[in-house]
N, C-alpha and C positions, 0 to 999 in steps of 0.2 A: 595700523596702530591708531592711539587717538588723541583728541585733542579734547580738552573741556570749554564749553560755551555758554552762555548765561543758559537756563532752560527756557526762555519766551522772549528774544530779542526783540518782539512788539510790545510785551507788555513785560514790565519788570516787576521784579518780587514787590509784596505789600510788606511794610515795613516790619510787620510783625514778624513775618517769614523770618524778613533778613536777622531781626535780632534770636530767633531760635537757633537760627546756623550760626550765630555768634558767639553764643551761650558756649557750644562746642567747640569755636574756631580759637576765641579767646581764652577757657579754659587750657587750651593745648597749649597756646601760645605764653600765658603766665608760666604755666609747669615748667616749658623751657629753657624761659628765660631766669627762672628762678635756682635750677640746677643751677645755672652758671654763676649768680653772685651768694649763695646758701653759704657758702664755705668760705667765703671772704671775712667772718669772724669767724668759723673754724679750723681755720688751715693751722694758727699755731699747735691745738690741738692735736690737729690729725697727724701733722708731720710730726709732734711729739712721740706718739704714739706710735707710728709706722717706724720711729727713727729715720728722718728723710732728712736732707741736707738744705740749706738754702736756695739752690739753686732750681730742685725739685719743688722747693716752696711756689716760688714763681711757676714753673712749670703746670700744677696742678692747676690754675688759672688761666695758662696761656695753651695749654692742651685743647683744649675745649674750643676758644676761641680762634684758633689757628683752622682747626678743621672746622668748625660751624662757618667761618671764612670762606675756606675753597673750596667745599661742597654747597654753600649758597645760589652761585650762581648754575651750578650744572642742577641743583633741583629745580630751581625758578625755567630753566631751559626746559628741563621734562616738564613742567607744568601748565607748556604750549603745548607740547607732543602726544602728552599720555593724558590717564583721567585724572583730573586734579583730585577730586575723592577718595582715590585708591593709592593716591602718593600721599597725601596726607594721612592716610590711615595706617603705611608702613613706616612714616617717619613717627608716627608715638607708639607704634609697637617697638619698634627699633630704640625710641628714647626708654619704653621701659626694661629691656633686656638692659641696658646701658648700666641705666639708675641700679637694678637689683643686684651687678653682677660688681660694681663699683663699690658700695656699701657692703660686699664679701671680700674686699679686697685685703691679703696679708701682708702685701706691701707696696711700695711707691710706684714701681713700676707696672705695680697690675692695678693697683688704681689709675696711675694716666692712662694705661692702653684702653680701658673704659671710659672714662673720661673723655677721651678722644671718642668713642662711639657716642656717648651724648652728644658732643659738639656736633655730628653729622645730621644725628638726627636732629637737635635744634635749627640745622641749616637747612634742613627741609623744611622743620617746622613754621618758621620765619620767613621764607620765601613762600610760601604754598597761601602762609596765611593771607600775606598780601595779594599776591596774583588774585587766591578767591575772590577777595573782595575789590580787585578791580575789575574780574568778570563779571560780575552781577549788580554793579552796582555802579551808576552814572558819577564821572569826577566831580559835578557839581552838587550832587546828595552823599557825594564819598565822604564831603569832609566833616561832615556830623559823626559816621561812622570813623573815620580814620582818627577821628579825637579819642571814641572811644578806644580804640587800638592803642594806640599810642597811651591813653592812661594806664592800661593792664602792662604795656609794657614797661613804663614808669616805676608801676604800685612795683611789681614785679621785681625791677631790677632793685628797688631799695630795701621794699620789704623781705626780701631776700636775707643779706646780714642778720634782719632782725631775728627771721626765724631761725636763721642758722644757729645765733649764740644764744636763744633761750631749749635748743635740742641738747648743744653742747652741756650749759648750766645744769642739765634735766638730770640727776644720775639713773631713772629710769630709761633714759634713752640709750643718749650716748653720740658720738659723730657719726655714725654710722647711718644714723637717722634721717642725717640731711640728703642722703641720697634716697633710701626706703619713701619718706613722706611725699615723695613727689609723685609714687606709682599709683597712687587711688587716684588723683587727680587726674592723671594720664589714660584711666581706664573707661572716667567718666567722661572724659571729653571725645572715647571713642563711637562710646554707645550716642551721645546728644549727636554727632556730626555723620553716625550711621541714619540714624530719626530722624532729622531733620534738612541735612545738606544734601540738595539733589541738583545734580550738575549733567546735562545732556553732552554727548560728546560727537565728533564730527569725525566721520574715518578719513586718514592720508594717511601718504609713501612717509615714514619716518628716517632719518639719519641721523647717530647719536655723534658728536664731534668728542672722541675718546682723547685723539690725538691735543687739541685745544684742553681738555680738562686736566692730563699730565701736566701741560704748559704751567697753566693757572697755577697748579698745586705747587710745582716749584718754584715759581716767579713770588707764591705771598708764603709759601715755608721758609723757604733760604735767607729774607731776612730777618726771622724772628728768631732761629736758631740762633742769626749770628750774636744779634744782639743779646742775648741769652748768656753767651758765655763770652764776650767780650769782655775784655777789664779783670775778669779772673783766669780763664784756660789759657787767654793768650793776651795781647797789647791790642788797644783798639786799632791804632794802624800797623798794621800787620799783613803777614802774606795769608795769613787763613781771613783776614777781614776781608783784603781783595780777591781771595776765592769764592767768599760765599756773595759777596755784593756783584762782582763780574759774573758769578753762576747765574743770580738772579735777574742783572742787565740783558747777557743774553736769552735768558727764556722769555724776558717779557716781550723780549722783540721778537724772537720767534711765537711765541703765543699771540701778537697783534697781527704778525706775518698771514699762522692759520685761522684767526676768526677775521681778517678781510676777505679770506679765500671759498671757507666754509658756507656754504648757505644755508649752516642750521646753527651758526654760530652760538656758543654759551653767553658770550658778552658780546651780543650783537653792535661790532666798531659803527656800522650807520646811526643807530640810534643813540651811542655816544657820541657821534659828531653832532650831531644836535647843540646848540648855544644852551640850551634850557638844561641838558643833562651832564653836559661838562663839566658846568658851573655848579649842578645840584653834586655831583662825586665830589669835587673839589670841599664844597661845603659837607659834604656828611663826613669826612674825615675825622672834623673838629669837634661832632659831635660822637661821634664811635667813643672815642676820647676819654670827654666828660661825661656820658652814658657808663662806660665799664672800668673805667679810672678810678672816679670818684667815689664811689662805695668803696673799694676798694683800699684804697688808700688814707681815707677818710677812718671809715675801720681799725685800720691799722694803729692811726696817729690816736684815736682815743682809747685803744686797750695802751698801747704800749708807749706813747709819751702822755696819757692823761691818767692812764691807771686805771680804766674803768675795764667790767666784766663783760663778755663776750653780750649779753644780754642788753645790760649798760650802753656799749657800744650801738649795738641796735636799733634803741629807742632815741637814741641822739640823732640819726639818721631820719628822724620823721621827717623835718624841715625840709630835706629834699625831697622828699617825696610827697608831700604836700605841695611844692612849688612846680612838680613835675603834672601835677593829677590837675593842680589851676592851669598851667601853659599847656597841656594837652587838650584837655576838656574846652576850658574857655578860646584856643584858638578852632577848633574844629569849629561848634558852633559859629562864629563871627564867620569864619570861612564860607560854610552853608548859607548861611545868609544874604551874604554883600556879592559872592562868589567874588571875593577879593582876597590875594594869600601874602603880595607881598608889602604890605607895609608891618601884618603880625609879624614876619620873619625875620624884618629886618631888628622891628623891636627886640625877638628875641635875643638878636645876635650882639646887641647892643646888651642886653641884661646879661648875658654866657660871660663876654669879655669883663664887665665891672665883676660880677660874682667869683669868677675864677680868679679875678685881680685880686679883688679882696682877699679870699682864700691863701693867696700869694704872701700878705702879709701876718699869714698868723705865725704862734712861735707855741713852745711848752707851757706857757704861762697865761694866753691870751682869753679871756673872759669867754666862758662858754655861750652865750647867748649874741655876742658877736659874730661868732662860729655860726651860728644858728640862724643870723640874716645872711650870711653870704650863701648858705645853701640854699635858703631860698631862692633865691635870686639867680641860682646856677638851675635850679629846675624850672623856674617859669622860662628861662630862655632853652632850655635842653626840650622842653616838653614844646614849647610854640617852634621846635624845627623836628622834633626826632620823625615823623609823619607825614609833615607838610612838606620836605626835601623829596620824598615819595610821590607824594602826592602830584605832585607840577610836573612832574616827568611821565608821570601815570596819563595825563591830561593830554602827551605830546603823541602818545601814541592811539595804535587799535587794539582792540581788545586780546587780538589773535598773539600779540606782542608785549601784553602787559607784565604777565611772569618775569618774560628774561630784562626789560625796563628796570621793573620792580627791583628785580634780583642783585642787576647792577650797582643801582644805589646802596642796596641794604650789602651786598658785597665788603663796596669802599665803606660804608660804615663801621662793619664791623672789623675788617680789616685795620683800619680807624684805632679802633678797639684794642685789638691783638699786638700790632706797633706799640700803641700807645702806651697799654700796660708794661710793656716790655723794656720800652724806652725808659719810660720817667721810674722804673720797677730799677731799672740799672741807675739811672741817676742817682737818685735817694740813696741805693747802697753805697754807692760810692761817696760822696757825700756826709753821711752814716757814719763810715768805716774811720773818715778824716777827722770829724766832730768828736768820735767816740776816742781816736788817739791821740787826738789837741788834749780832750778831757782829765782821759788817763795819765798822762803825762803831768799834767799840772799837779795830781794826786801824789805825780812820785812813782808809778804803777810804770812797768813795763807793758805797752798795747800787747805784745805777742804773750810774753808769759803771761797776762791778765787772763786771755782764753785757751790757752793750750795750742792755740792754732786752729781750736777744731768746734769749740763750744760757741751755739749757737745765741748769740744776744736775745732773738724774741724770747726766750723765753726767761724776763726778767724779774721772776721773784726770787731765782734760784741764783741770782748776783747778790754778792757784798749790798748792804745800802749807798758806801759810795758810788761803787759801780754800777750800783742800776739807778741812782739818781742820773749821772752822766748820762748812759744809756738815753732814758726817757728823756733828758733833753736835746739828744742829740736828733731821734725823730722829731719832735716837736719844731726843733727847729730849720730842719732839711725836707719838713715836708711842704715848704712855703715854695720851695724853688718849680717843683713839680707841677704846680697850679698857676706859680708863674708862666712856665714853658705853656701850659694848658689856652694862657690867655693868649697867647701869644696865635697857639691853631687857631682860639676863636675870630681873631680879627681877620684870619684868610677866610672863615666863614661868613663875614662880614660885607667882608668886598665880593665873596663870589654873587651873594646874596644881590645885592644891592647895583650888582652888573647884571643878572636877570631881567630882561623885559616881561613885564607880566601878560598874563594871557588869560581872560576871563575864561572859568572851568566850565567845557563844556554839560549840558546837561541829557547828554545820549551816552548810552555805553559805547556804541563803536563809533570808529574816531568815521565822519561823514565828508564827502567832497569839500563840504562847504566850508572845512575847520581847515583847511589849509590854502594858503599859507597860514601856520596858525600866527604869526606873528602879526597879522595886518587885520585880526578880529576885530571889532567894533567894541568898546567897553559895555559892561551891561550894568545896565540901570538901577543906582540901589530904591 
């Protein structure tokens, strides 16, 4: 089998090269990341439309990212083993069967079983991307390029919504679209990365760790299920809560059991013991988070406690993603330069905590252009870490090892992610559920007879005026609690950050005698 390796480990690509192979790597990489937040102003749509339940609501979100999760780290694994070219080129065939076959779908459950084929293939996507780019490309010239990464993923995750609710608004479209529209993109990023990405490979003995990969799968499934149906199928503490939480204690332990054992480990335990990579898992938690949270949520609180249209919604979402495309961009650059990452990240982690604070205090009523500084301020700190967390861990290893590094991080990221939504996805409901029955009640309204038991509140034109005033400010103002919790991760990202000893990024692709101990490097000179 094989392995992918820069192609001229004396002489490295001319810059031009690299950005041709980028042209491709990050074409791939937006399409991806875009499936996943597209639908985050169309979901009330679609689930209208499919007749899907609540809880499938969440679902169609947490599909995705539950498998782009545990198929992360096993493709970032193959990414050492096999040709990284040839993985990357079945992860966007594989994302466009996904896309075409999701956008046919006649109902809930055959859109999530596609959905979940997207999430795999974006988890190759996203792991294959990175490894690429730290085989070819020195940690100390990465971080001009990893800014740009990091922006596409930014633009990505925001502009995402937008386009989602101007397909919905479209009536030549329609929701269907948001899946269709991603296939052109996905076709041209194959042909640029067949033209231009040329990767030499090294033949070795292969072992794929199967066993490890069940592990993984059940160790980060078994809590998003639970928390899924928590609070409604059963009581949070409960004996099915301590079956899926005890399910997932023991696989995690068995799955750390078989990658100490393995020596072809997916989430190679050496290079998480590492000070530098602990601390960067720890910290990309908090950004997984406010990465796939935020749109999300954000979305949500402007159609349905501000009253704006899926499009509306959209365009309000620029702020963060302007503040994502400055802290991507502007710290990459500063990075290359000084070959210095952590006092940007700390700053970041310091801007994440106030923005997600601030975010904490809004309500149904709160001035939209206030709204509009806290995003900011959530993207210049999401964007100065979503890459850089990558990055320093990238730096700790060799080349031959950079995938499953890479992979690990972007893992807990998105992992991050998948929790994250699911968690403060239950919160709000619940929360929701309590605000909308305070509400109702003061009206004089019965909570139970007001919906039948069964009628779904998003879709709030089709209430009473009283009840869909209530309604709208019971989001508005239970979506403050969510981005409290938010700040709350940011400040563990804070300290993992700021407990990091830094380590001037080398400027060789493979990691050399002379970079370790990497901790006792010499600082380099701005």
């Amino acid at each position: 089998m094989t392995t992918a390796v820069a192609p001229d480990q004396q002489g490295q690509m001319t810059h031009r090269e690299i950005l041709e192979m980028l042209a491709g790597l990050l074409t791939a990489l937006f399409t991806a990341i875009v499936s996943s937040t597209i639908v985050s102003n169309a979901l009330p749509t679609i689930i209208a439309d499919l007749e899907g339940s609540q809880t499938q609501y969440t679902w169609v979100v947490t599909i995705s990212l539950l498998t782009m999760t545990i198929t992360t780290p096993i493709w970032a694994k193959l990414s050492d083993l096999f040709n990284k070219k040839v993985l990357v080129q079945l992860s966007i065939i594989l994302f466009v069967i996904g896309s075409v076959l999701a956008g046919a779908s006649a109902n809930v459950p055959m859109l999530l079983v596609f959905r979940g084929v997207q999430g795999v293939a974006m988890g190759g996507l996203t792991a294959l991307a990175q490894s690429i780019i730290g085989s070819v490309i020195p940690p100390r010239e990465r971080g001009r390029y990893s800014g740009y990464m990091g922006g596409v993923m930014a633009l990505a995750t925001v502009s995402g919504p937008l386009l989602g609710g101007v397909i919905v608004d479209t009536d030549a479209l329609g929701w269907r679209w948001c899946f269709y529209v991603c296939v052109p993109l996905a076709v041209f990023s194959l042909y640029m990365l067949q033209r231009f990405l040329h990767i030499s490979t090294v033949r070795r003995k292969v072992t794929i760790d199967y066993v490890g990969a069940v592990l993984i799968a059940i160790t980060a499934g078994l809590p998003l299920v639970w928390v899924s149906f928590a609070g409604s199928s059963y009581d949070w503490l409960s004996w099915q809560t301590a079956a899926f939480l005890g399910g997932a204690l023991v696989a995690g332990i068995l799955a750390v059991l078989q990658e100490t054992r393995h020596h072809e480990a997916l989430v190679p335990i050496r290079v998480m013991r590492t000070r530098t990579t602990a601390l960067a898992i720890v910290g990309s938690l908090a950004v997984g988070i406010a990465m796939f949270g935020a749109p999300v949520f954000l979305g949500q609180y402007f159609q349905i406690a501000r009253d704006h249209t899926p499009t509306e919604a959209g365009l309000l979402m620029i702020p963060l993603m302007l503040g994502s495309l400055i802290g991507t961009a502007g710290s990459g650059q500063a990075i290359t330069r000084t070959g210095r990452w952590k006092w940007i990240m700390v700053a970041g982690s310091a801007l994440l905590i106030v923005g997600l604070g601030l975010l904490g205090t809004i309500d149904h009523a709160t001035p939209m252009w206030h709204v509009s500084v806290f995003m900011v301020l959530v993207g210049i700190g999401m964007g100065s870490l979503l890459q850089n967390l990558v990055l320093v861990v990238q730096n700790t290893v060799d080349v031959t090892e950079v995938g499953a590094a890479s992979g690990t991080v972007s893992f807990f990221r998105s992992l991050g992610g998948a929790v994250g939504v699911s968690v403060l996805g239950a919160v709000l409901a619940s929360d929701v559920k309590d605000k909308i029955a305070t509400g109702l009640q003061s009206l004089g309204i019965d909570p139970a007879k007001a919906s039948g038991g069964s009628t779904s509140t998003l879709n709030v034109h089709a209430l009473p005026a009283p009840v869909a005033h209530v309604v709208r400010a019971s989001y508005g103002d239970s979506t403050s609690v969510i981005f409290l919790i938010g700040a709350v991760a940011a400040a563990v990202t804070l300290v993992s950050v700021l407990a990091m000893k830094e380590v001037p990024l080398r400027q060789t692709i493979r990691k050399v005698e002379d970079d370790e101990p990497a901790d006792t490097l010499e600082p380099v000179s701005r």
